[in-house]
C-alpha positions in Angstrom: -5.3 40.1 41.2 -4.2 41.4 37.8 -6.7 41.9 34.7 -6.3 38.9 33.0 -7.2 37.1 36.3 -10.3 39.5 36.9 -11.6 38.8 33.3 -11.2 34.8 33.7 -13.6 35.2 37.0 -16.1 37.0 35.2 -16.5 35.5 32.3 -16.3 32.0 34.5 -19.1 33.2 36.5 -21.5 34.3 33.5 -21.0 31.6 31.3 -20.3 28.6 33.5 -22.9 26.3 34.7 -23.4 25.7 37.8 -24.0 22.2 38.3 -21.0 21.0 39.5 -20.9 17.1 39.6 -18.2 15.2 40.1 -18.3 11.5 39.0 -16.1 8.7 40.6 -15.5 5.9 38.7 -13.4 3.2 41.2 -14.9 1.3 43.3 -15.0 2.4 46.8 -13.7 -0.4 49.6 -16.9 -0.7 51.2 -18.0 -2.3 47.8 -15.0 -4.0 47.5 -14.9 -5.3 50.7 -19.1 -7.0 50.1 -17.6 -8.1 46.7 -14.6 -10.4 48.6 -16.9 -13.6 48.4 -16.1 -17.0 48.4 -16.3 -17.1 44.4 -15.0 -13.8 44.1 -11.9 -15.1 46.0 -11.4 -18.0 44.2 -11.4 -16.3 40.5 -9.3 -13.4 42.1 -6.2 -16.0 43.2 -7.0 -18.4 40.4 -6.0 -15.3 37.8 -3.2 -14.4 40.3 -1.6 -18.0 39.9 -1.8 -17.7 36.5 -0.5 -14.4 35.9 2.9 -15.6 35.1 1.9 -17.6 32.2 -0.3 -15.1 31.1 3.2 -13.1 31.0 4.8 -16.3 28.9 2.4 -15.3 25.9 2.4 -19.2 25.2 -0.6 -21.6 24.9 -1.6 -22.9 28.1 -2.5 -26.9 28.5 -5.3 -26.4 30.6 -8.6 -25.2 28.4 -10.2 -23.4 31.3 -7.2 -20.9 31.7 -7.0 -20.7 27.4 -10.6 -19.9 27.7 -10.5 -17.2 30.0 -7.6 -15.3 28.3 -8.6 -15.6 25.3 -12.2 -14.0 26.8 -10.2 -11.2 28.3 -8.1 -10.4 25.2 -10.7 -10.4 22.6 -13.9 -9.0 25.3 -16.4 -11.9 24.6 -18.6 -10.0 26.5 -19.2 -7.2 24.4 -17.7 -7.8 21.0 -20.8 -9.2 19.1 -18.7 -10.9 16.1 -15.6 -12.7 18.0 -17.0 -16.9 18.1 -16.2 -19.0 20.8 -17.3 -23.0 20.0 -17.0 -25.4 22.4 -17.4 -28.9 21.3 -16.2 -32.2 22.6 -13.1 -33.8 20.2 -13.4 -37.8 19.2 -9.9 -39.2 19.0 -9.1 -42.9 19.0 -12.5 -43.5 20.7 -11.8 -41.1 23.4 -13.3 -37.6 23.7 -11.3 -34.2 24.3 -12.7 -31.2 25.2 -12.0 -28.4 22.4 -13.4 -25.0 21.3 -12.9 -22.8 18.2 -12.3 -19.3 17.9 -12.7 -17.3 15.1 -14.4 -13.9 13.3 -17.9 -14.1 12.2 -17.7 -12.4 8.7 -15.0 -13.3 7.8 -14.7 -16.8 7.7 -16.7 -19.3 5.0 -18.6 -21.3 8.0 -19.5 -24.1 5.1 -15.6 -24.7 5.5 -15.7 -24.6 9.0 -19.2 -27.2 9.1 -17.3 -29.5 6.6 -13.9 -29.4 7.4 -13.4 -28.8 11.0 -16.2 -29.7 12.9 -18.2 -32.2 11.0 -14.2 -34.1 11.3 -14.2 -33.7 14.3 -17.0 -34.4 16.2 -18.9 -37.2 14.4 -17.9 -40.9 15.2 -16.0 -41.9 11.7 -13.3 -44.9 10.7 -11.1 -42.6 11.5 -11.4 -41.6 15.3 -13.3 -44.6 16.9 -9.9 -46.9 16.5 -8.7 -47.9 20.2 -6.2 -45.8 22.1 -3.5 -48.4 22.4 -3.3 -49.0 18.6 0.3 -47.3 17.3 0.4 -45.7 13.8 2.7 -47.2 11.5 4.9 -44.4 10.0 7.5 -46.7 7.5 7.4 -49.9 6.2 9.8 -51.2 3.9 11.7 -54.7 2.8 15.4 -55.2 2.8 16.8 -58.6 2.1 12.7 -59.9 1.9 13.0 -58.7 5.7 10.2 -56.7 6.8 11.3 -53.4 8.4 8.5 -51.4 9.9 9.0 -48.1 11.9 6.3 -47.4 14.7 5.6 -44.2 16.2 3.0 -44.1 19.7 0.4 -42.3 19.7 0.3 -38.8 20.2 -2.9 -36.5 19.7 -1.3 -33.9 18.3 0.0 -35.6 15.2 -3.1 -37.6 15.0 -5.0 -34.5 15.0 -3.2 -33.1 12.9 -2.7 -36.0 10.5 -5.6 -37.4 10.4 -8.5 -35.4 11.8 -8.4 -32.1 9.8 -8.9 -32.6 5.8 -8.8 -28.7 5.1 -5.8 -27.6 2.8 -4.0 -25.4 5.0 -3.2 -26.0 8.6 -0.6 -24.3 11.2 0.2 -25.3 14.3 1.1 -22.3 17.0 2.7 -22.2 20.0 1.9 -18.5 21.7 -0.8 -16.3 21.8 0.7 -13.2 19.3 0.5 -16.0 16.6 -2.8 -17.5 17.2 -4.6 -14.2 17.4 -2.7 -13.0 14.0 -3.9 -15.4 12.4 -7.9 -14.9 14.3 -7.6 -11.4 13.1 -6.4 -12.1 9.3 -9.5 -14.4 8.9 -8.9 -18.2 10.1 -10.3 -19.5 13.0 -8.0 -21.4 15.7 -8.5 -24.7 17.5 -7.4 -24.8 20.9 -8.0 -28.7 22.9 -7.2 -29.5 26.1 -4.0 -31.1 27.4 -2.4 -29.5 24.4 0.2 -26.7 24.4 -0.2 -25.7 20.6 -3.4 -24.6 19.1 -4.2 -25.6 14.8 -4.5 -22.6 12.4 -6.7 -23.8 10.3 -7.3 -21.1 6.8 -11.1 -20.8 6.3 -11.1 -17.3 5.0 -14.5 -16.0 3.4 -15.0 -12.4 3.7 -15.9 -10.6 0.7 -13.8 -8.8 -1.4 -13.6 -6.5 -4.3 -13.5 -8.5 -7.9 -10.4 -8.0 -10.2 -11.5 -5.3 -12.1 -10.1 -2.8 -14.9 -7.5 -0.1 -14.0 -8.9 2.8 -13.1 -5.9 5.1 -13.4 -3.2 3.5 -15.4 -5.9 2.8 -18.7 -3.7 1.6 -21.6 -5.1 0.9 -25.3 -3.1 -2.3 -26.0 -2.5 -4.2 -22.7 -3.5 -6.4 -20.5 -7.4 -5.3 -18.6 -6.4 -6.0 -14.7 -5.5 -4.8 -11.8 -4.3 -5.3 -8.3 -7.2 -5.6 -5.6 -7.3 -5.0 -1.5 -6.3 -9.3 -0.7 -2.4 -9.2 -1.1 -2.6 -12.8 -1.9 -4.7 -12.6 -4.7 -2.3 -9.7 -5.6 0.8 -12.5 -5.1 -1.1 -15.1 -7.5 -2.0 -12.0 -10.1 2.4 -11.6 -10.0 3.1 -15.2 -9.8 1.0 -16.2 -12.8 2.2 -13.6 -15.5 6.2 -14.3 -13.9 5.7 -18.0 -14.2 9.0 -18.9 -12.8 10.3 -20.7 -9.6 13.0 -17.7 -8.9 9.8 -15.3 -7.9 10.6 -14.5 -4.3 7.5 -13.4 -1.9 8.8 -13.0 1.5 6.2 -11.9 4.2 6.9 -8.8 6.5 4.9 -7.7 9.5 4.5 -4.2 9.3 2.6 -2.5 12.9 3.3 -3.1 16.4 -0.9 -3.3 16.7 -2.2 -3.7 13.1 0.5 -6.0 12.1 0.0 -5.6 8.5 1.2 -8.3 6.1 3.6 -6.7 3.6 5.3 -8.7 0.8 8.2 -8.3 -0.6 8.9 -9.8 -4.5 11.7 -9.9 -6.6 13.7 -12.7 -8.6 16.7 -14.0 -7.1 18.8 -14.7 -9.7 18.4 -11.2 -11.7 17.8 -8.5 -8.6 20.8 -7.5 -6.7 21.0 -8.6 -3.1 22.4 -5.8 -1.4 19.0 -3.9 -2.6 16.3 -6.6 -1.4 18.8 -6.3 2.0 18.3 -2.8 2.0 14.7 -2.9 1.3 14.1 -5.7 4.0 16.0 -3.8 6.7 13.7 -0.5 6.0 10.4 -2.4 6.3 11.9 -4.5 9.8 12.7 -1.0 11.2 9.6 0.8 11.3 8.6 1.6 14.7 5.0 2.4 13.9 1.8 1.3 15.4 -0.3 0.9 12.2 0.4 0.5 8.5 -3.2 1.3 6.7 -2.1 1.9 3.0 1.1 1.9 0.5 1.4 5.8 0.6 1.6 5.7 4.2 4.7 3.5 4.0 6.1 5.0 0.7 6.4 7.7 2.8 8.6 5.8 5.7 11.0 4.3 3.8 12.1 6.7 1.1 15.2 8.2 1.0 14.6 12.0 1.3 10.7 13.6 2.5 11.7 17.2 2.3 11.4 17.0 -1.0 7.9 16.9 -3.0 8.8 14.3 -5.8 8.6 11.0 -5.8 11.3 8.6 -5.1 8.9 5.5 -5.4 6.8 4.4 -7.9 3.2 2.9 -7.6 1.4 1.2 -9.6 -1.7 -0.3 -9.8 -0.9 -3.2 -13.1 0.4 -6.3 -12.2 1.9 -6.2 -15.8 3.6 -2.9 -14.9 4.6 -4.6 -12.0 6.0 -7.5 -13.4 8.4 -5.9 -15.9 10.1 -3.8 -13.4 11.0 -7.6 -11.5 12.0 -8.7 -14.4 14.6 -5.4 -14.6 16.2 -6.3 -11.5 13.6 -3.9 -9.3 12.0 -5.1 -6.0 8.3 -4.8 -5.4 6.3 -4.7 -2.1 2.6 -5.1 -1.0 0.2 -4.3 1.2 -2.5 -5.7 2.3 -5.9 -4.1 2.3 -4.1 -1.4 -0.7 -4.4 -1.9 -5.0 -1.5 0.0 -5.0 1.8 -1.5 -5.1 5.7 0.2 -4.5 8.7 -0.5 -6.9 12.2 0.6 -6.0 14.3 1.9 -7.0 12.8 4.4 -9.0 14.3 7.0 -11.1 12.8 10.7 -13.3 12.9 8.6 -16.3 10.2 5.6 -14.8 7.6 8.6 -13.7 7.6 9.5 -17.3 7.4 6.2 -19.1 3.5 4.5 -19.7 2.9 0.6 -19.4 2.1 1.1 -22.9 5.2 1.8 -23.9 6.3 -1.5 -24.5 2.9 -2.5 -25.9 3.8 0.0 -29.0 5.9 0.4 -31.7 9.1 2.0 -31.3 8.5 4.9 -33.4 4.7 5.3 -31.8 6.1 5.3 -28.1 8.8 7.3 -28.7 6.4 10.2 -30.2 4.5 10.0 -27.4 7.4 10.3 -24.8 8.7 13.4 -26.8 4.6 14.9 -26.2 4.5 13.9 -22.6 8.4 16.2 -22.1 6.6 18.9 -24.0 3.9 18.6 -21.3 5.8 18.7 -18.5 7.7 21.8 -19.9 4.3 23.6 -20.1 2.9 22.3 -17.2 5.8 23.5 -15.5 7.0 26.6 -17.0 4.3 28.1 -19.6 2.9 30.2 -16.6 5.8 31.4 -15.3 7.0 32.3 -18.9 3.7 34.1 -19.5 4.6 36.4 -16.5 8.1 36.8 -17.4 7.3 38.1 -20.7 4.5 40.7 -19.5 6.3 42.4 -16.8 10.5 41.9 -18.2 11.0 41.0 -21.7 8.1 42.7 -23.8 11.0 42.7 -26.6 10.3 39.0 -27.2 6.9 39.6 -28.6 6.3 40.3 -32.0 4.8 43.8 -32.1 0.9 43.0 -33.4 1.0 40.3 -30.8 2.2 42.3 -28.0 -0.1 45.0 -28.8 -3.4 42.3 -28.6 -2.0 41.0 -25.3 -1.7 45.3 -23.7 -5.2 45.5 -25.2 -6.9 42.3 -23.6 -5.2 43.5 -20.3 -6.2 47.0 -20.2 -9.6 46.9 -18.7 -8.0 44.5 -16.0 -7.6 46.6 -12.6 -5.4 43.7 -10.7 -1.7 43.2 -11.2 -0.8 39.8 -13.6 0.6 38.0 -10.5 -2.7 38.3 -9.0 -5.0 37.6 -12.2 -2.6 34.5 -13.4 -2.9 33.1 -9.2 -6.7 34.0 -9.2 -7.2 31.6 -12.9 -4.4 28.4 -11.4 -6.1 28.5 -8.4 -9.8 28.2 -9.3 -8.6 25.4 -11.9 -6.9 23.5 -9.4 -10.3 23.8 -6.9 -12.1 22.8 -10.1 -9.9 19.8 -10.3 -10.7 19.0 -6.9 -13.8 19.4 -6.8 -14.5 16.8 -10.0 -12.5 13.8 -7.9 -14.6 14.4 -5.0 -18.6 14.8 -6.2 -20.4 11.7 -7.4 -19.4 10.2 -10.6 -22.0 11.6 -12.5 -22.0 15.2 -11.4 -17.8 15.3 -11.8 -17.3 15.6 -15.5 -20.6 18.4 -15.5 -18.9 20.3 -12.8 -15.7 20.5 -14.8 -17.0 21.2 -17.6 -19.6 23.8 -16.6 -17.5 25.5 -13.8 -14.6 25.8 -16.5 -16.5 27.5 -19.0 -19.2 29.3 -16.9 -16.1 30.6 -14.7 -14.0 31.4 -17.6 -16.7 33.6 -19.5 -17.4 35.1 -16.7 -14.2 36.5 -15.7 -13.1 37.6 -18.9 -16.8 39.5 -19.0 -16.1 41.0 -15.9 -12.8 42.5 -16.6 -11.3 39.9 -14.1 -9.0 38.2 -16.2 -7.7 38.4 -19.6 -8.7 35.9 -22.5 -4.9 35.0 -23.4 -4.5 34.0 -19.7 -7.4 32.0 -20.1 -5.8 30.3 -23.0 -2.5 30.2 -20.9 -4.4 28.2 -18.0 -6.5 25.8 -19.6 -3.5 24.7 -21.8 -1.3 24.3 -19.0 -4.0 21.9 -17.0 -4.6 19.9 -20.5 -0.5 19.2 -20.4 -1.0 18.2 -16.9 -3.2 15.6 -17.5 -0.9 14.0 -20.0 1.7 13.4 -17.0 1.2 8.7 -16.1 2.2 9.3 -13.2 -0.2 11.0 -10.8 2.5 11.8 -7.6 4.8 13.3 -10.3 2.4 15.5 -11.9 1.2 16.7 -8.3 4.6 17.8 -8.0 5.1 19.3 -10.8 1.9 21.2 -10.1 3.3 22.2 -7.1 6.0 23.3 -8.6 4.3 25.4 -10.8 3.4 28.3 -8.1 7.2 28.2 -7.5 8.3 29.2 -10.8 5.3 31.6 -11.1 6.6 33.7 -8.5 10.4 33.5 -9.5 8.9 34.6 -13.0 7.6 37.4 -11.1 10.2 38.8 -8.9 12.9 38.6 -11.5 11.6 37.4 -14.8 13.7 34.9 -17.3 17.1 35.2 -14.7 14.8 34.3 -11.7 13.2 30.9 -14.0 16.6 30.2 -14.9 18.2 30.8 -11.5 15.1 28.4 -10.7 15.9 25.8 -13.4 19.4 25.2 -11.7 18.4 25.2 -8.3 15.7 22.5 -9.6 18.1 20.8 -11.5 20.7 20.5 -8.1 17.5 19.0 -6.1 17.0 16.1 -8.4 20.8 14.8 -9.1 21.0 15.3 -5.3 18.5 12.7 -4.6 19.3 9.0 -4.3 16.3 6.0 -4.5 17.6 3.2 -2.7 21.1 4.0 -3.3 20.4 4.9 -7.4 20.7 8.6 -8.6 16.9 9.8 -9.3 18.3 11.7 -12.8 20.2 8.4 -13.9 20.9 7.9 -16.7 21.4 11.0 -17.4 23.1 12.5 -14.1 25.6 10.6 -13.7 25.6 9.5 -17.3 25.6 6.0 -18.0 24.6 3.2 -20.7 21.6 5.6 -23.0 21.5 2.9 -25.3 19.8 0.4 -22.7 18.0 2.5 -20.1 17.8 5.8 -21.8 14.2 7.7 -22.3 13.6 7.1 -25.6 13.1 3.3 -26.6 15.0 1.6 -28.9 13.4 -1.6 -31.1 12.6 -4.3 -28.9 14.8 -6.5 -30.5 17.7 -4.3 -29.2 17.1 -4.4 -26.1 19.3 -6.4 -25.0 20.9 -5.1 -21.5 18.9 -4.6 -18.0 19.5 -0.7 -16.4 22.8 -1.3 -15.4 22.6 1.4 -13.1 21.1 -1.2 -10.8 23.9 -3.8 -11.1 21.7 -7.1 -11.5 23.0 -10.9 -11.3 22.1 -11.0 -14.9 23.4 -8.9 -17.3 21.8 -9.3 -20.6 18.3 -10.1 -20.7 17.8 -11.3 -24.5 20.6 -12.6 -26.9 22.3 -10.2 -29.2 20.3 -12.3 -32.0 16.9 -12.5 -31.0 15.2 -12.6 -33.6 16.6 -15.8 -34.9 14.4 -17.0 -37.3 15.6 -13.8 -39.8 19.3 -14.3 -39.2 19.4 -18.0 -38.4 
């Protein structure tokens, strides 16, 4: 026995317990054996004759085996909110036996009163008409000759005809449909001697209010944003794109959650070798769940080894609705207020929804402060430590001289002071998203200042680097896009350190590296630095904006079914 051996005994025998019980969970034969009664035997073969069908996944005829599958799938028995009715069905003055099945919470049961069983149960004109009575499906006169078309009676197409008044009804035909449709909120009507069961829409469940954008805020602009119900997202899109071509195709997403996703674009502008491409990525995720639109952002873009962002999100359905009109395809999820549009490029993660809502001048000042920003963000720290430790020659002399005499009480290298100061801001940062809404803008406020003072007090720190960090997290908040500006802040520490080891050579060296990453990337088959890497059409798709009356072209980068998408003369009440 070696020592590692010994050591395991020991400590075995001082620190475990010595109650050793052992707990068997099957059932013993004895047991089963007492349990093989005459009932117990008839439920046992009766499942075993069914088991086939139950294999078929399809809706059985009889009730009684319907019934008892659905009470094993959905565990009746325990799960306090699955609904089982059983009710007896009047039909042409006969009476069916029937149940419902649906969610409790998240159906309206007004709907369900009114619509569906109120309909069905009570003795109206419309079920108490004889059995042998044939509905008349066409009547029409040719030559003043009567010509009527009679159909027999069936149950199914009376029940569905004539017995259920609500707005939206589905038949089914298998099990994995029926319960889809349990689990998105209907309720499902299952009657005997019938193979299909009616999905019947009753959905009621309460949901979050269309509310302002919390993240995208623009001045001049619409005030709404996308909720968690993907198909009061699809009516938000529909109503500002008011145009039959809007396509919203449905896409199951989840081998268990099953998550509707939607896919939208307008078929006579967006290019259908991308909405084939984007269809293919979504029908070939073998996943179990889909929760959110970040989870699948990140399973159908192009390249993940990289930190920036291929895809865009947004959380304005006008926003959305100007990228479909540019030839772009957009996809939601249910339960998520964010939405995906691809293909994205550098130039979208810089550009506001407000763009368009501003003059041409206006928005073009701002797009020239937000590049500034992202060169500080980016750079201004790494420059900072470039300069101190390589290329004091760059400083004027009075200024150099401040900057050697606000360091020289400071005991720790100015990698180490300039990490101590980013990383204390960024943990302020975090610290403001995650405390109560009240407490956030105090603790950013307080921390910054109370942290700052005291640094520089203590000899931590020096007060230009102060100056250097808080300017560089006020650039980074004037980034729209919050995935892009995480990267860039990622990117920050990078350049920090090339700064470092080899000053302006190692930012440059950096810079190209950088620059390599980003033409290298492709979003759904588009360059990410288009149009500017490869270069093509500035004048339509460029970063700066040009009037809005010369806007005349779509990106054509993306290769759209329609070209142009104003005339050349559009304003045509000056030059008519």
């Amino acid at each position: 026995m070696n020592f590692q051996e010994k050591l395991t005994n020991i400590l075995k025998s001082v620190f475990e317990s010595s109650e050793k019980n052992e707990y068997d969970f099957s059932l013993s034969s004895s047991y089963m054996q007492e349990e093989n009664s005459s009932d117990y035997d008839l439920t046992t073969e009766k499942i075993q004759e069914n088991q086939k069908l139950f294999e078929s996944k399809n809706i059985f005829p009889s009730l009684a085996v319907t019934l008892e599958y659905i009470n094993v799938k959905y565990n009746t028995l325990i799960n306090s909110d699955i609904v089982v009715r059983e009710f007896s069905l009047n039909a042409r003055n006969k009476q069916y036996n029937a149940f419902l099945l649906f969610i409790d919470g998240m159906v309206d049961s007004k709907l369900i009163n009114d619509n569906v069983l109120e309909a069905l149960m009570l003795r109206n004109r419309s079920n108490i008409f004889e059995g042998n009575q044939n509905q008349i499906i066409n009547e029409a006169k040719t030559n003043n000759i009567a010509v009527r078309k009679i159909k027999k009676f069936d149950l199914e197409d009376y029940i569905f005809n004539c017995l259920l008044p609500q707005n939206s009804v589905k038949k089914v035909t298998n099990f994995e449909e029926a319960f889809s449709g349990v689990n998105m909120g209907n309720c499902l009507l299952f009657i005997d001697t019938l193979s299909v069961a009616f999905d019947i829409d009753v959905k009621g469940f309460k949901q979050r209010s269309i509310e302002s954008p919390s993240n995208e805020i623009v001045i001049k602009g619409p005030q709404e944003s996308f909720v968690e119900n993907i198909r009061t997202n699809t009516s938000m899109i529909r109503r500002i794109v008011n145009n039959e071509n809007l396509i919203i195709e449905n896409i199951d997403v989840g081998k268990l959650t099953k998550t509707k996703c939607c896919v939208c674009y307008i078929k006579n502008i967006t290019n259908s070798d991308l909405i084939a491409e984007v269809k293919y990525r979504l029908n070939n995720l073998e996943i179990d769940a889909l929760l959110s639109s970040g989870e699948l952002q990140q399973l159908i873009e192009d390249q993940n080894k990289y930190s920036v962002p291929q895809i865009l999100l947004t959380e304005r359905p006008d926003k959305a609705t100007k990228y479909l009109y540019s030839g772009r395809v957009v996809v939601l999820v249910n339960g998520n207020p964010y939405v995906l549009i691809m293909p994205a490029t550098l130039v979208d993660f810089i550009s506001s929804p407000e763009d368009s809502n501003l003059k041409f001048q206006f928005a073009n000042f701002i797009k020239f402060l937000r590049l500034l920003a992202i060169v500080i963000t980016l750079l201004l720290p790494s420059f900072y430590v470039a300069i101190s430790d390589f290329h004091q020659e760059l400083l004027p002399t009075e200024l150099l001289f401040s900057v050697l005499a606000s360091r020289e009480n400071v005991p720790f290298p100015i990698i180490f002071e300039i990490l101590i100061m980013e990383i204390s801001f960024e943990l302020i940062r975090e610290a403001g998203l995650r405390v109560p809404s009240p407490v956030g803008p105090t603790i950013g406020i307080v921390g910054a200042l109370v942290l700052g003072q005291a640094a520089v007090s203590a000899s931590i720190v020096s007060p230009i680097l102060i100056i250097i960090v808080a300017i560089t997290g006020i650039a980074s908040f004037a980034i729209p896009d919050f995935s892009f500006g995480f990267h860039l802040r990622i990117m920050r520490f990078v350049f920090i350190f090339l700064g470092y080891i080899a000053g302006f050579f190692g930012i440059a060296f950096g810079i190209c590296i950088y620059a390599c990453i980003l033409c290298n990337i492709n979003s759904f088959g588009v360059p990410y630095m288009v149009p500017y890497g490869p270069i093509t059409n500035l004048n339509q798709s460029g970063f700066f904006l040009k009037p809005v009356w010369k806007r005349e072209k779509r990106p054509d980068y993306l290769n759209t079914k329609r070209e142009k998408s104003q005339s050349h003369i559009s304003r045509a009440w000056k030059y008519k």
